[in-house]
N, CA and C of each residue as an Amber inpcrd file, in Angstrom:
protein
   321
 -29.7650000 194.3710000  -2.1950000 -29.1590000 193.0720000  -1.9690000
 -28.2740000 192.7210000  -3.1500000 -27.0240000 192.2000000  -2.7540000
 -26.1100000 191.6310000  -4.2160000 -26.3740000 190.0410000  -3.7510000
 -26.0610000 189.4280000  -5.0530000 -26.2990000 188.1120000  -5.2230000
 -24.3470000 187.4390000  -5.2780000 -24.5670000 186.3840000  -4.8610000
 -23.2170000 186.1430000  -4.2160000 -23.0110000 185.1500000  -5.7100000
 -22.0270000 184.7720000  -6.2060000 -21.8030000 184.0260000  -7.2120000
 -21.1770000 182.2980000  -6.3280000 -22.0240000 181.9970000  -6.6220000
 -21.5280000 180.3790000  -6.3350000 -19.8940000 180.0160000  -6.9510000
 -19.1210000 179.3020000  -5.8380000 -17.7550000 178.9350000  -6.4160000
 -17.3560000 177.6230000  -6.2080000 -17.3350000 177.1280000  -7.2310000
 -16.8870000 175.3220000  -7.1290000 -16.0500000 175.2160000  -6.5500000
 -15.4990000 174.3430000  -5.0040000 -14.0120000 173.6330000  -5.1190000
 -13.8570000 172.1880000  -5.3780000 -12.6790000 172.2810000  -5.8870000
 -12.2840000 171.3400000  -6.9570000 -11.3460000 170.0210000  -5.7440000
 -11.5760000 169.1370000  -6.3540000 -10.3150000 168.4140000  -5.5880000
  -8.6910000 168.6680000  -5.6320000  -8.1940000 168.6050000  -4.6330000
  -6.3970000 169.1110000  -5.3130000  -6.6790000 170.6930000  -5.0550000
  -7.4740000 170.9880000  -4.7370000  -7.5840000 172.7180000  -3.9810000
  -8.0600000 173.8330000  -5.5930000  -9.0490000 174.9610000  -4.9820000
  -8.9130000 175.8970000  -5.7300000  -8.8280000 176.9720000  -4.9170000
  -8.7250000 178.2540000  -5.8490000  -8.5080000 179.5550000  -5.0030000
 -10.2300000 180.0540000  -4.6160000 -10.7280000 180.4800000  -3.6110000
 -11.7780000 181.3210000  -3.4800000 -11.8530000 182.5270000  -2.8990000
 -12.6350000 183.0060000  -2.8930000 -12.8500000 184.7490000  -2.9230000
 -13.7850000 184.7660000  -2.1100000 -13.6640000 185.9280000  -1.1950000
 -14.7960000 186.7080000   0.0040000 -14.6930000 188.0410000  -0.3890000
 -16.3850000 188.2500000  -0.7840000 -16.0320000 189.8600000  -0.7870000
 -16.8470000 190.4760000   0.3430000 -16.9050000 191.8160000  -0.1610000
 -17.7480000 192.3970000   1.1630000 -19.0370000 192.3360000   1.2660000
 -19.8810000 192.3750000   2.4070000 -20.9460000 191.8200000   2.6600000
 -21.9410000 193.3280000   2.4770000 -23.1160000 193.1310000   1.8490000
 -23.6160000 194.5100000   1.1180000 -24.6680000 194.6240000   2.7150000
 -24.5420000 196.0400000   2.8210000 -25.2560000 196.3660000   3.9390000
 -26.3590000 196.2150000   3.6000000 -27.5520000 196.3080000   2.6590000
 -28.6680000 195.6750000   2.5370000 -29.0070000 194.4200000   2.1920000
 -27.7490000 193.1690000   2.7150000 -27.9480000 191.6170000   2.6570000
 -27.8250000 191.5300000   1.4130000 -27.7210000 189.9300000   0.9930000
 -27.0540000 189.2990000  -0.2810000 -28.0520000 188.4490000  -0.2620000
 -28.2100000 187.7200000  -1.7680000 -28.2560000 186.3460000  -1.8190000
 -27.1830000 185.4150000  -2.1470000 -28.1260000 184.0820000  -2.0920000
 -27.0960000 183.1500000  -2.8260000 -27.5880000 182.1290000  -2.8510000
 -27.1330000 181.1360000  -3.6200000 -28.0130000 180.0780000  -4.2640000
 -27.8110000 179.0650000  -2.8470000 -29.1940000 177.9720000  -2.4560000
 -29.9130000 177.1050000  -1.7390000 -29.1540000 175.5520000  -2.2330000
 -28.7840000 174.8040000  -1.3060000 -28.9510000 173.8550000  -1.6770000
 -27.8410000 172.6910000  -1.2460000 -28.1040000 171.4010000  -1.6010000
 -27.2450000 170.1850000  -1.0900000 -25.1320000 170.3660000  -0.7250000
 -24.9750000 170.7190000   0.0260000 -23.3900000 170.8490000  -0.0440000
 -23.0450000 172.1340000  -0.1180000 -24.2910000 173.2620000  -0.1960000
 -23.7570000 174.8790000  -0.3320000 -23.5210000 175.3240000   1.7280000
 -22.9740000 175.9550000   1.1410000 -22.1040000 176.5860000   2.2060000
 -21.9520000 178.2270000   2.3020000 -21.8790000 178.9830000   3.4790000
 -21.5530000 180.7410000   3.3950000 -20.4490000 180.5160000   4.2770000
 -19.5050000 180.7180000   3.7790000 -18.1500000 181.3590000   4.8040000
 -18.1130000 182.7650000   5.1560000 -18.0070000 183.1870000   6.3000000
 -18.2580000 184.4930000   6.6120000 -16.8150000 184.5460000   7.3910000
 -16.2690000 185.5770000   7.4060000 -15.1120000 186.4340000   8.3760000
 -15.2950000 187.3780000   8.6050000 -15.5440000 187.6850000  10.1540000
 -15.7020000 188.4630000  10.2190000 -14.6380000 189.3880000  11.5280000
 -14.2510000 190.5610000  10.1680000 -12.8280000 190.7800000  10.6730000
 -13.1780000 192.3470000  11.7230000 -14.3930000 192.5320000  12.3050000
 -14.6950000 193.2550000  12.8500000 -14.1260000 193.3700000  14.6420000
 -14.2230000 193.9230000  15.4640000 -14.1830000 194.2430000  16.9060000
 -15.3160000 193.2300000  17.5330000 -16.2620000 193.0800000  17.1960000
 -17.6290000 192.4200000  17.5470000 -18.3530000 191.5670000  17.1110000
 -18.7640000 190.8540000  17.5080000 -19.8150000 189.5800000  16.6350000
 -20.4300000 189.7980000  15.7980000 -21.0750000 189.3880000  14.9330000
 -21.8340000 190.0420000  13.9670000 -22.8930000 188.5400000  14.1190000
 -23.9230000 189.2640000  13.9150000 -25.0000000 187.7990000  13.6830000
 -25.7650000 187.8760000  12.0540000 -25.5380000 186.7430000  11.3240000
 -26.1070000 186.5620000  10.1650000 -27.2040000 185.8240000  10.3080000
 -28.0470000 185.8010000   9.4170000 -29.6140000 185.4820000   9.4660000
 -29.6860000 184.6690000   8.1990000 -29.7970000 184.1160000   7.8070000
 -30.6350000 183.1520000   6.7650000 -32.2710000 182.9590000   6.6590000
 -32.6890000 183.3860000   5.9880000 -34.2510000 183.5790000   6.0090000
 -34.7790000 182.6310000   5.3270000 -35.7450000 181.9140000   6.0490000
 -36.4320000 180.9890000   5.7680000 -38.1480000 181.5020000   4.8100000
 -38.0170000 181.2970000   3.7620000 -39.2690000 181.8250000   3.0070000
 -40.8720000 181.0990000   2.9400000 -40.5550000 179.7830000   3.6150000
 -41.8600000 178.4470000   3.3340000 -42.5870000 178.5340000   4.5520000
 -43.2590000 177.6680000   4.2900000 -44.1440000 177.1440000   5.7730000
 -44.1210000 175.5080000   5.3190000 -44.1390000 174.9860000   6.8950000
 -44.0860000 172.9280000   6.8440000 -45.0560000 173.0180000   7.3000000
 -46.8810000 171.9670000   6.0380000 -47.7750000 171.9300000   6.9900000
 -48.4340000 172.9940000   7.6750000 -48.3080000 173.8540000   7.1160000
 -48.5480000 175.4820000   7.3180000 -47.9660000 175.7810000   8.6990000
 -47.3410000 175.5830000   8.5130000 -46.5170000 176.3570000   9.7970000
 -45.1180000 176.7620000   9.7200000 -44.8880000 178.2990000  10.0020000
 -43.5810000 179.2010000   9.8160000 -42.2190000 178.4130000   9.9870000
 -41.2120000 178.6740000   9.1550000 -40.3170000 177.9060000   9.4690000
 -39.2260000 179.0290000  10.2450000 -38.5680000 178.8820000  11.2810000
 -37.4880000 179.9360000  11.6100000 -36.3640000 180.2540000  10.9920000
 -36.2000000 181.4570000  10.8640000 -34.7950000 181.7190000  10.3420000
 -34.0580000 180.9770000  10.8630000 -32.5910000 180.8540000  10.4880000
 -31.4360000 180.2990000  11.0770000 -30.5910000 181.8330000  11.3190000
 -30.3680000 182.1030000  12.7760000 -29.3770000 183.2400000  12.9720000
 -28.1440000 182.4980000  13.2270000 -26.6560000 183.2840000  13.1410000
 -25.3850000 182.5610000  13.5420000 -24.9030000 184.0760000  13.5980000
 -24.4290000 183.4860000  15.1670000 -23.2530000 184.6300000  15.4600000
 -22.1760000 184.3770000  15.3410000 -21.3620000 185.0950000  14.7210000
 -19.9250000 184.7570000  14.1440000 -19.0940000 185.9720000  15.2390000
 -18.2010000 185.5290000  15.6990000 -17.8180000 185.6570000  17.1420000
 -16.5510000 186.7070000  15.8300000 -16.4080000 188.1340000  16.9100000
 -14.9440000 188.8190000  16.2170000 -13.8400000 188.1070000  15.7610000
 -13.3580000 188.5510000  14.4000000 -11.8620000 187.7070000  14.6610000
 -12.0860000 186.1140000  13.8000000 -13.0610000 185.9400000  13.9130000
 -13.2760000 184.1820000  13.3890000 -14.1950000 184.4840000  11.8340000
 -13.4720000 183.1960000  11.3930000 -13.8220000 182.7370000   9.8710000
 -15.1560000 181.4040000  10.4420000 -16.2450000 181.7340000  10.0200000
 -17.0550000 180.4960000   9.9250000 -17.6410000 179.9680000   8.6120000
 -18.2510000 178.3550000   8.6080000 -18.7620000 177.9770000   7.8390000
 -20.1410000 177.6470000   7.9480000 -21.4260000 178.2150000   7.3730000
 -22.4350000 178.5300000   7.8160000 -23.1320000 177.2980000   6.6020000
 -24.0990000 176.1600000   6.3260000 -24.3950000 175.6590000   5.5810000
 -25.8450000 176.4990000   5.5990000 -26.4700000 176.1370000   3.6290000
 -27.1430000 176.6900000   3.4570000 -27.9950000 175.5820000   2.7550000
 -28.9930000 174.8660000   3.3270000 -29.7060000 173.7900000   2.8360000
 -30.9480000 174.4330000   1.6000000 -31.3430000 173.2940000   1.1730000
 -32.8190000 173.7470000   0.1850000 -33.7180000 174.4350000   1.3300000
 -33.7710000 174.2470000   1.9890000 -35.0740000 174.9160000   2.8020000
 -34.9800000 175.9840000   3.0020000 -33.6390000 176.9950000   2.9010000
 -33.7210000 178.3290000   2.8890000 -34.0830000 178.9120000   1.2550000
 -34.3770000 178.0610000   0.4670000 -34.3350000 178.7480000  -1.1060000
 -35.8390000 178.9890000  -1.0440000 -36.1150000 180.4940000  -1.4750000
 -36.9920000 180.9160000  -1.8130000 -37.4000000 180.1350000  -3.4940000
 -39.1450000 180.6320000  -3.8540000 -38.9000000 180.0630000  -5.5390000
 -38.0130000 179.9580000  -6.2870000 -37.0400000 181.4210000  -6.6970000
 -35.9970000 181.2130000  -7.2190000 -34.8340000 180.6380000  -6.9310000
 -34.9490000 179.4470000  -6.2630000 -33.7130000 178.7160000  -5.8470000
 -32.4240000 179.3330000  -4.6430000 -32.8400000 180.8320000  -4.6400000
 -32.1270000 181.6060000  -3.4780000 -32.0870000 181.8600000  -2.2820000
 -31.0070000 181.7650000  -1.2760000 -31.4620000 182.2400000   0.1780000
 -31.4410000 183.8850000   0.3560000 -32.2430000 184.5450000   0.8460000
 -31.6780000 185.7510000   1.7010000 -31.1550000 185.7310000   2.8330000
 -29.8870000 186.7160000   2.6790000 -29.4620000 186.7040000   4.2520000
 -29.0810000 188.1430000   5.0070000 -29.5820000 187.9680000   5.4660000
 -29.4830000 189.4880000   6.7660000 -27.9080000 189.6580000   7.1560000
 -27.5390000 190.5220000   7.8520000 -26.4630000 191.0280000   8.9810000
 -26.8060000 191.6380000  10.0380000 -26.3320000 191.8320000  10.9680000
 -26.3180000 192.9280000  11.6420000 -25.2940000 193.9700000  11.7340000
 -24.5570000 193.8270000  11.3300000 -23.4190000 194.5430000  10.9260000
 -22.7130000 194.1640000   9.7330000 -21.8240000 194.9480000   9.0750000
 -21.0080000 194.7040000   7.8730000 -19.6000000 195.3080000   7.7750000
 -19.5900000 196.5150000   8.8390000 -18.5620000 196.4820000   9.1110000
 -17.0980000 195.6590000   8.9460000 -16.2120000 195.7240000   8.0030000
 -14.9510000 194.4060000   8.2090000 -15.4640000 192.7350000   8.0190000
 -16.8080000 192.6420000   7.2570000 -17.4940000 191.5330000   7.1790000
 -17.2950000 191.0620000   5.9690000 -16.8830000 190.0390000   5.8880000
 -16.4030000 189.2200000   4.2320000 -16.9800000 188.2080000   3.9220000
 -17.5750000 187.6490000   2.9370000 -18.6190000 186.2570000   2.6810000
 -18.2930000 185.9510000   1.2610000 -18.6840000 184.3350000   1.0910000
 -18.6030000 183.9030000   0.1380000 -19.1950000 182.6160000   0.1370000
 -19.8410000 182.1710000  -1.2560000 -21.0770000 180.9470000  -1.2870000
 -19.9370000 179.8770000  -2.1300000 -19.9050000 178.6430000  -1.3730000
 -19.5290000 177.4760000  -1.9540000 -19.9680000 176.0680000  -1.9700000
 -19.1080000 175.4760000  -2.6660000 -19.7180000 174.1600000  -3.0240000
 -19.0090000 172.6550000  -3.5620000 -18.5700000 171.7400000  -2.9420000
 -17.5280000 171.1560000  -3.4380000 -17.7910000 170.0570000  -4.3350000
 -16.8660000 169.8650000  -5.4180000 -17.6200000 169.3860000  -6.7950000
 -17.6770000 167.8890000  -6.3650000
């Protein structure tokens, strides 16, 4: 798994970056206003997973899957409830193929 580097945007615009999505899933930091942009510049959908690590009340919480349809840029939010202890989400693929991501956050 690579860990995705969090990127501030600024008011008045900044530049951000998507890189490629590591075939054994990424992290990236959990939390109020974070965000995963995914493109996915493949032939086929690709479905991303966000893994939920807790239990509410002892009971399992579900992943969040999102299928990101060929061809389309989405914006996937990534709340506290996906952060494992270390403040991180894991996230799955099903493919990576032509798949580009990046973790943000607006200041």
């Amino acid at each position: 798994m690579a860990a995705l580097t969090l990127q501030t945007l600024v008011p008045g615009g900044s530049a951000s970056t998507l890189v490629a999505a590591a075939g054994g899933g990424d992290t990236c930091p959990a939390g109020d206003g974070v965000f995963l942009e995914a493109l996915n510049g493949s032939g086929a959908p690709i479905t991303i997973t966000l893994v939920t690590p807790g239990l509410y009340e002892g009971l399992a919480i579900a992943d969040r899957a999102v299928i990101v349809p060929a061809g389309e840029r989405w914006k996937i939010p990534v709340p506290r409830l996906f952060a494992a202890a270390d403040g991180q989400c894991a996230i799955t693929y099903s493919g990576v193929t032509s798949l580009t991501v990046g973790v943000f956050k607006a200041s």
